[in-house]
matplotlib code that plots the C-alpha trace (Angstrom):
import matplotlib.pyplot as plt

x = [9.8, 6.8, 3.8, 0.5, -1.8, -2.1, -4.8, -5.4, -6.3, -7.9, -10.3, -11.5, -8.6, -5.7, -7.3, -7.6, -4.6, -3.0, -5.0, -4.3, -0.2, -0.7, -2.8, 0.2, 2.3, 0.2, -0.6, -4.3, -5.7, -8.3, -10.3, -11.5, -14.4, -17.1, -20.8, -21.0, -18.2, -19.9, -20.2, -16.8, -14.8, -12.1, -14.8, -15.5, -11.9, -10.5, -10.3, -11.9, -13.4, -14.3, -16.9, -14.8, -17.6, -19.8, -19.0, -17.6, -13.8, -12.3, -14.9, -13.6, -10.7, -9.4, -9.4, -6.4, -7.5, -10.3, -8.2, -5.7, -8.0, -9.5, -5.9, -5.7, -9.0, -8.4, -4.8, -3.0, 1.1, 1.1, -0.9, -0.5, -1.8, -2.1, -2.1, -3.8, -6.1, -3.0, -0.2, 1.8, 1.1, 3.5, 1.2, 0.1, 3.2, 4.2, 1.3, 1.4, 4.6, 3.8, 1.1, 3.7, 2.2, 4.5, 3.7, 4.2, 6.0, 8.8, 9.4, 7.7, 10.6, 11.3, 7.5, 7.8, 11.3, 9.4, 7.0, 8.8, 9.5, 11.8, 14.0, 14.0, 14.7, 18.0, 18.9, 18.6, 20.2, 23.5, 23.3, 23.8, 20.4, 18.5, 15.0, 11.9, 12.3, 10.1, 8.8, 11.5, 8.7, 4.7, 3.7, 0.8, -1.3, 0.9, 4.5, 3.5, 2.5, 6.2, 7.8, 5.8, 6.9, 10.7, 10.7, 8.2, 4.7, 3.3, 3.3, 1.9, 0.1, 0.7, -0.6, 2.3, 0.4, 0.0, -0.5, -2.6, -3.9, -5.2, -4.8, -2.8, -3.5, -2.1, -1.7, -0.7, -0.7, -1.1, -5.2, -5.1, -2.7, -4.9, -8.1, -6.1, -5.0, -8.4, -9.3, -6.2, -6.1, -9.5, -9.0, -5.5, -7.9, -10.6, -8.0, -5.1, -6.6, -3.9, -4.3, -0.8, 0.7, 3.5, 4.7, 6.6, 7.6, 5.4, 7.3, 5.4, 4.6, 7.2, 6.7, 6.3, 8.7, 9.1, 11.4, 10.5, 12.4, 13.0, 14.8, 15.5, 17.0, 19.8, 21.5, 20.2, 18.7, 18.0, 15.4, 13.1, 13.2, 10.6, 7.4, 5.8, 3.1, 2.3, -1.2, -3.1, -6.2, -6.2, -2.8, -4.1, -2.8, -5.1, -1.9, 0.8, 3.1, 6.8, 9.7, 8.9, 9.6, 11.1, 13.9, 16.7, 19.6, 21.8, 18.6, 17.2, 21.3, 21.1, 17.5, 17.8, 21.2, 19.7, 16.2, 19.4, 20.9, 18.1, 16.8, 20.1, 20.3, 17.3, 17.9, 14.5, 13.4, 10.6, 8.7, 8.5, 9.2, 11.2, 9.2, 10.4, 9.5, 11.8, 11.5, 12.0, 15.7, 15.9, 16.6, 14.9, 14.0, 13.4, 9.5, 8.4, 8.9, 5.7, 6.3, 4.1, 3.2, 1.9, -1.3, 0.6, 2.6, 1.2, 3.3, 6.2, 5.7, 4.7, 8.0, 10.6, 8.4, 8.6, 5.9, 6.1, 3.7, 5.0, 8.5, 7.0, 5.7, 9.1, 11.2, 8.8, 9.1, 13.3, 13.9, 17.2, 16.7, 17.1, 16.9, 19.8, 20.2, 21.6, 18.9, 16.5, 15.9, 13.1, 11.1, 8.3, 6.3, 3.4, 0.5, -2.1, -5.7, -7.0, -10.9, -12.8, -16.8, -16.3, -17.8, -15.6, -18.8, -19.5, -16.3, -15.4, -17.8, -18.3, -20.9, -22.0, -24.5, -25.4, -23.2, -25.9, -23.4, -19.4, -17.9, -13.9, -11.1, -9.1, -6.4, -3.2, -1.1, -4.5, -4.7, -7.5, -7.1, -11.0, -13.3, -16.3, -18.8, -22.6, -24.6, -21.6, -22.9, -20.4, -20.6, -20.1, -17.7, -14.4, -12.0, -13.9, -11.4, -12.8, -10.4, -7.2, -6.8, -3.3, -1.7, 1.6, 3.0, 6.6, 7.2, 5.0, 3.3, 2.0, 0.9, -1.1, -2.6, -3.5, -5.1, -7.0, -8.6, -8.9, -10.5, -13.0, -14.2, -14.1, -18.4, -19.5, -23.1, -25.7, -22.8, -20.4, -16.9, -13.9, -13.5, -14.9, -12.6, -9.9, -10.3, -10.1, -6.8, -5.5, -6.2, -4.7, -1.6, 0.4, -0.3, 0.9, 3.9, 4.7, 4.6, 3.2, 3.4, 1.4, -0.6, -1.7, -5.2, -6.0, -5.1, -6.1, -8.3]
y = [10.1, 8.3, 10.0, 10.5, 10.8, 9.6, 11.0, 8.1, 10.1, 7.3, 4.6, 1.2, -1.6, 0.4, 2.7, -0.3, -1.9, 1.6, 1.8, -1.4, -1.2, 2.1, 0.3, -2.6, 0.4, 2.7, 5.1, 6.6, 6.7, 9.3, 8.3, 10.7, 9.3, 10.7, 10.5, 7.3, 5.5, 6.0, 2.4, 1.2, -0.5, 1.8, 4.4, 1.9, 0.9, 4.2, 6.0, 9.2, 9.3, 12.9, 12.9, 15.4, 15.8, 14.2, 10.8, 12.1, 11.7, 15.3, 16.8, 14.0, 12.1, 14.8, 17.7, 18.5, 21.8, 19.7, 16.9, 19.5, 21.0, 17.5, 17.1, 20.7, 19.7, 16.4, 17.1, 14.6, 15.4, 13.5, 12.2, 8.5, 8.9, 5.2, 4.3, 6.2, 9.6, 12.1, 9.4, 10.5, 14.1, 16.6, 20.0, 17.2, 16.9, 20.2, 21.4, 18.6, 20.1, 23.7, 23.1, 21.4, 17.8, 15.0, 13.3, 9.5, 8.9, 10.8, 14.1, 16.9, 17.0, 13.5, 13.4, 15.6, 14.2, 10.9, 12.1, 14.4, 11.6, 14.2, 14.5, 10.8, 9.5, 12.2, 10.8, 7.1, 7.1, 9.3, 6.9, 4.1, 2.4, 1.3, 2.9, 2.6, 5.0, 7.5, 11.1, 13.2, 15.1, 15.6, 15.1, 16.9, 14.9, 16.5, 15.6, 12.3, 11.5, 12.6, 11.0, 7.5, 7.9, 8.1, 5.0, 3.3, 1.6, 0.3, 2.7, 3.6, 6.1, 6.4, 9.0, 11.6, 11.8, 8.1, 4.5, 2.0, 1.1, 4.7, 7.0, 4.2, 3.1, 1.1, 2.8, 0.5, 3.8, 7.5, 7.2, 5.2, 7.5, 10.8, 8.9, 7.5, 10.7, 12.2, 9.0, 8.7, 12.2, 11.9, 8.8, 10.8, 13.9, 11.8, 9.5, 11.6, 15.2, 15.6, 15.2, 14.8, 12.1, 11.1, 8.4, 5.2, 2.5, -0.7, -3.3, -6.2, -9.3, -8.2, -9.6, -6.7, -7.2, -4.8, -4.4, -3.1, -0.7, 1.5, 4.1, 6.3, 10.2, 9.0, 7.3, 3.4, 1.7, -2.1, -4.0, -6.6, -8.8, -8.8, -9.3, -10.8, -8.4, -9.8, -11.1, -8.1, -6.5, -3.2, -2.5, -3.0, -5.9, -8.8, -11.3, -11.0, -13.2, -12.9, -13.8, -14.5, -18.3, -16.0, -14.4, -16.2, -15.1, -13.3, -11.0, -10.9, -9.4, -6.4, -5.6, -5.3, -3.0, -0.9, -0.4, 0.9, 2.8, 5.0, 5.5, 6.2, 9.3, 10.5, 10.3, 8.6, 8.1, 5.7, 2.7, 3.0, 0.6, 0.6, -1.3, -3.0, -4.2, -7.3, -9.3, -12.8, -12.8, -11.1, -8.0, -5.5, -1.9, 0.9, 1.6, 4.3, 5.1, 4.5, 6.7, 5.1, 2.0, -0.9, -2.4, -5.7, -5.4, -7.9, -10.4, -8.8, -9.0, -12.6, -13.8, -11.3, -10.9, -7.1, -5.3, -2.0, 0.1, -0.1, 0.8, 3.5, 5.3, 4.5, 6.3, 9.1, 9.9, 10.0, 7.0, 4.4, 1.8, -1.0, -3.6, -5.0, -6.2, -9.1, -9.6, -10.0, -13.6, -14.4, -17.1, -19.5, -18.4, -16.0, -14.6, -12.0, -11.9, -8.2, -9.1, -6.6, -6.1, -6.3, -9.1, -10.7, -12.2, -9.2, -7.8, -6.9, -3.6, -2.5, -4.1, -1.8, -3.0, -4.4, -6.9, -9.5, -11.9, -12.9, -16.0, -15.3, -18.2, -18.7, -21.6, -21.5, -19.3, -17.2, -13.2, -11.1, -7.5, -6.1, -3.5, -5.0, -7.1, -8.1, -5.5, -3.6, -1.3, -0.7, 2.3, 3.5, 6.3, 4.6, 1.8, -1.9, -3.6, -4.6, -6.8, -9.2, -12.7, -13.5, -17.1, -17.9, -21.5, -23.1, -22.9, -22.0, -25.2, -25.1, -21.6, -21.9, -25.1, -23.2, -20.2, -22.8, -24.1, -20.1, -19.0, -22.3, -21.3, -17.5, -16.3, -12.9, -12.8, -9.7, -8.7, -10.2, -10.6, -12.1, -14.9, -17.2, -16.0, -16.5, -20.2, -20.8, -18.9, -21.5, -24.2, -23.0, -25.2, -22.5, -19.9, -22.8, -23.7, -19.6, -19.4, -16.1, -12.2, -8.5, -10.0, -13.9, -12.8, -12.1, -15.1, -17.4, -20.4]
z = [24.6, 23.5, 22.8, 25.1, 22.0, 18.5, 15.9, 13.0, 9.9, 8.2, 7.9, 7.9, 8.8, 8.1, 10.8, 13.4, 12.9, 14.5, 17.4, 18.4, 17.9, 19.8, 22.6, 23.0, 23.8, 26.0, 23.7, 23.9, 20.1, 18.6, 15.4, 13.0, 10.7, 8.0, 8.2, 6.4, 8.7, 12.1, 12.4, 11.8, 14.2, 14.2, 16.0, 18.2, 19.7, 19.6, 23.2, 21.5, 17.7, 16.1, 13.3, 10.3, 7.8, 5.0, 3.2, 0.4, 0.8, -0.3, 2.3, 5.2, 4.8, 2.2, 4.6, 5.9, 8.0, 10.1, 10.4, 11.7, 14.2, 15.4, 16.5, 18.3, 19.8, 21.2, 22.1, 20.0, 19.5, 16.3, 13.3, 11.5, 8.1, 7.4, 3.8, 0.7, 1.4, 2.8, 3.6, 1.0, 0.7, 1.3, 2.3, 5.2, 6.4, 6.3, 7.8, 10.7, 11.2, 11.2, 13.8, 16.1, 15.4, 14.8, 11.2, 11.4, 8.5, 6.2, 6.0, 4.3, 2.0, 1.5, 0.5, -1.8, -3.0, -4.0, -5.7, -7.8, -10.4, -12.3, -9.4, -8.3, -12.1, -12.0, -8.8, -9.1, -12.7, -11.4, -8.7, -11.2, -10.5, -13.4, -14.3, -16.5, -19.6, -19.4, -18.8, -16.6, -15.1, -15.2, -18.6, -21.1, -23.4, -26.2, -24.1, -23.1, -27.3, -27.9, -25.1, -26.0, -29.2, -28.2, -25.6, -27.9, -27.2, -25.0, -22.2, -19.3, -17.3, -13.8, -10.7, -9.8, -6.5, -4.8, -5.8, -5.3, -8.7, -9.6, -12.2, -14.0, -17.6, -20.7, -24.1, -27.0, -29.6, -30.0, -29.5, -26.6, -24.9, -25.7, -24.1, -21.1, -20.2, -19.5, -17.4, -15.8, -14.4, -13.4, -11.0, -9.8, -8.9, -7.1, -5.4, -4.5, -5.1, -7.7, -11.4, -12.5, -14.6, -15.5, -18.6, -18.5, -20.9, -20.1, -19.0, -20.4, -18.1, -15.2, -11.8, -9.0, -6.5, -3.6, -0.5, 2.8, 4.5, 7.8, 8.2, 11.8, 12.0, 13.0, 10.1, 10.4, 8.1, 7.9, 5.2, 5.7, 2.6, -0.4, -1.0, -4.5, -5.3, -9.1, -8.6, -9.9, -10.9, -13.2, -11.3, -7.7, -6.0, -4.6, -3.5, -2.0, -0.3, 1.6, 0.4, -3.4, -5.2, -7.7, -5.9, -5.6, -2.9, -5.7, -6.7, -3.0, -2.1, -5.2, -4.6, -1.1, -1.1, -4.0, -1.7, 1.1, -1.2, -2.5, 1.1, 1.9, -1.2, -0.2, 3.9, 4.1, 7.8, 9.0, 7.1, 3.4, 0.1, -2.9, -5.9, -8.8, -11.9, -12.4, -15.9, -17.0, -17.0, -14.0, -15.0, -12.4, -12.8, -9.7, -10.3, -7.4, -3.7, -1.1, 1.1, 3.7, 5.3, 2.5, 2.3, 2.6, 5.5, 7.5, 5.2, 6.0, 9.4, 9.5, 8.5, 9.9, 13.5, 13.4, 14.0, 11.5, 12.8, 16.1, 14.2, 12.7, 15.7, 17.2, 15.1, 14.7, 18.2, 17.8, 19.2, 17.2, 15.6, 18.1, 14.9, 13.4, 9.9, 11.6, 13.5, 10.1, 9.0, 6.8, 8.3, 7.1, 4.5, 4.5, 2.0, 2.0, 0.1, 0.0, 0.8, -1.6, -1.8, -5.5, -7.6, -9.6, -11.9, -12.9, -13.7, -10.5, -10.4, -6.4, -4.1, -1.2, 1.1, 4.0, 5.4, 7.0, 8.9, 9.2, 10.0, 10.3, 10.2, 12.7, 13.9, 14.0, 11.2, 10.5, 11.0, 10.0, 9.5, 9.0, 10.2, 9.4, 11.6, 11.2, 10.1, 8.9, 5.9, 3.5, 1.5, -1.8, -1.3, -0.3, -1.8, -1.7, 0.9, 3.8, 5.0, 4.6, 5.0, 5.8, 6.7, 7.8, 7.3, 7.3, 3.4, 0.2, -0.6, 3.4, 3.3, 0.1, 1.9, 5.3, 2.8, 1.1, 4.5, 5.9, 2.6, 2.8, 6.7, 5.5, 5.0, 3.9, 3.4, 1.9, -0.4, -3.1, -2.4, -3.8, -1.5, -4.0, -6.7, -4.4, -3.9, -7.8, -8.2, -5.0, -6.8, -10.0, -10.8, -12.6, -9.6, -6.9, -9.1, -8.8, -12.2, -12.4, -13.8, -13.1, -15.8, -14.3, -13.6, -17.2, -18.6, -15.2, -16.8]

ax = plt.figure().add_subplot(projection="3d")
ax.plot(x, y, z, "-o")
ax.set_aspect("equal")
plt.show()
């Protein structure tokens, strides 16, 4: 049985792009939004919005007992997390579950079973699948120099308690690695609310390749191809496009049945991804779990024709899968640009403000996924996306064509954005050849 009510705990277009699967499929919505988010779109379309506290994030977005109790108050029977803030914390679950409120998403202790790296690492390697070398658990300053020293330099940093880009950092020697761990842990602590690290061996100039899956409680699971997530900026992606030029159908076949297998060891239920690092040779190496839905999705969704939120809520209400593998083909070609209020002359530092006007693209093949309208103020508290720009055509060359002319009609004025800075990297040969790596941007002329 579906449910009557569904609380969004989240912001912005993640927040939006629920209430309006949950509107397709009769479902009333209820928003929950800071003091600095009143004007968001997401308050606006929701059938009922409940203002949970100040801008700053760990007294909002962060807390899970009024995010609790605007559920209890508004009578919502379950929670969506969305992506980032709580999606992929396990006391969130748990306590959505103790207070009889259905979590959209995995299980408390499947959460918790991805993100104990320790445990997955153990798991995946008896299961045969190939890993990073690294830490087998949270890691000290004084571990991690040890550990580095065994796999060898460089290595990497990354945030035991989400994604995204945060709490991640490069250490080419022993000094490096002692300063990145008091900056990584920070950024873990303000992002996640969890300072842990842990270390791995840094794969240098891999393409990041993941695969989509779902997963019901009743045994099925099916994947929905790859995505090409190796356009990058300080480990948070800024393009991404499904299928990937790279992936051939021998690679596409192992990737895909290693992303079943581990959901399968775990008994993972409802939307999530299985990433990997994948080198020149094509040599590929499990990275993480996301235990939630992907920033990217859209792509995903463009060339398969399954909607994944509407999945999601699905099979968190019990329902089967009614999906097929069979019934997955890869269609067409489609990309995504992650629309930041960042400014890419000046090293991409943020650019809150007041957004004056917005002209959108549109045509055929052109989505938007955005909060913001005219006189939109963006804020200083939260991550810098505002929206995402994502095209659809029959085949690569076509779909970086149709970006091209979206990107061209696509206006943002009274603050900077990287629309501009996407246009350059369309019109880069080497990126529309797909000749690319987690470290293009860098060395983009």
């Amino acid at each position: 049985m579906l449910f009557k009510r569904v609380l969004i705990a989240n912001r912005g277009e993640i927040a939006l792009r629920v209430i309006r699967a949950c509107r397709e499929m009769g479902i009333e919505t209820v928003a929950v939004f800071s003091d600095a988010d009143k004007e968001s779109l997401h308050v606006r379309y929701a059938d009922t919005a409940v203002n949970i506290g100040p801008a700053l994030s760990r007294k909002s977005y962060l807390n899970m007992d009024r995010i609790i109790a605007a559920a209890k108050e508004t009578k919502a029977c379950a929670i969506h997390p969305g992506y980032g803030f709580l999606s992929e914390n396990a006391d969130f679950a748990r306590a959505c579950f103790d207070n009889e409120i259905t979590f959209i998403g995995p299980s408390a202790q499947t959460i918790a079973m991805a993100g104990d790296k320790s445990a997955a690492r153990q798991t995946l390697t008896e299961l045969g699948i190939p890993v990073i070398p690294g830490s087998d658990d949270i890691v000290s300053s004084g571990d991690g120099c040890t550990i580095a020293d065994q796999v060898g330099y460089p290595v990497i940093l990354k945030a035991a308690g989400g994604g995204g880009g945060r709490g991640m950092r490069i250490a080419n020697n022993s000094g490096e690695l002692m300063a990145a761990f008091s900056i990584a842990s920070g950024e873990a602590k303000a992002a996640f609310g969890n300072s842990d690290l842990y270390l791995e061996k840094y794969i240098e100039k891999p393409r990041h390749i993941e695969i989509q899956i779902l997963g019901d409680s009743h045994g099925n699971y099916i994947h929905l191809g790859e995505r090409e997530c190796s356009i990058q900026m300080r480990y948070q992606k800024l393009i991404e496009e499904s299928p990937s030029c790279f992936v051939d159908e021998n690679l596409r076949r192992k990737l895909c049945e290693t992303a079943i297998k581990v959901a399968k060891s775990i008994q993972y239920t409802n939307a999530g991804t299985m990433e990997f690092l994948v080198d020149k040779d094509k040599n590929y190496y499990f990275m993480e779990i996301n235990a939630r839905v992907q920033v990217e999705h859209p792509v995903t969704e463009l060339v398969t024709g399954v909607d994944i939120v509407e999945q999601q809520i699905l099979i968190a209400a019990g329902e089967t899968l009614k999906i097929k593998q069979d019934d997955i083909h890869l269609n067409g070609w489609s990309m995504e640009c992650r629309i930041n209020a960042t400014d890419p002359s000046d090293n991409f530092m943020p650019s809150p403000g007041e957004v004056e006007s917005v002209i959108f693209p549109g045509g055929p093949g052109v989505r938007i996924d955005t909060h913001i309208h005219d006189r939109y103020m963006v804020t200083p508290f939260y991550d810098s996306l505002i929206g995402k720009l994502i095209v659809w055509a029959k085949d690569r060359p076509s779909a970086i064509s149709r970006m091209k002319r979206a990107l061209a009609e696509f206006e943002i004025t009274g603050i900077e954005t990287t629309i501009g800075f996407y246009r350059k990297v369309f019109e880069n040969h080497s990126f529309q050849k797909g000749d690319i790596d987690t470290h293009f941007l860098d060395t983009m002329e």
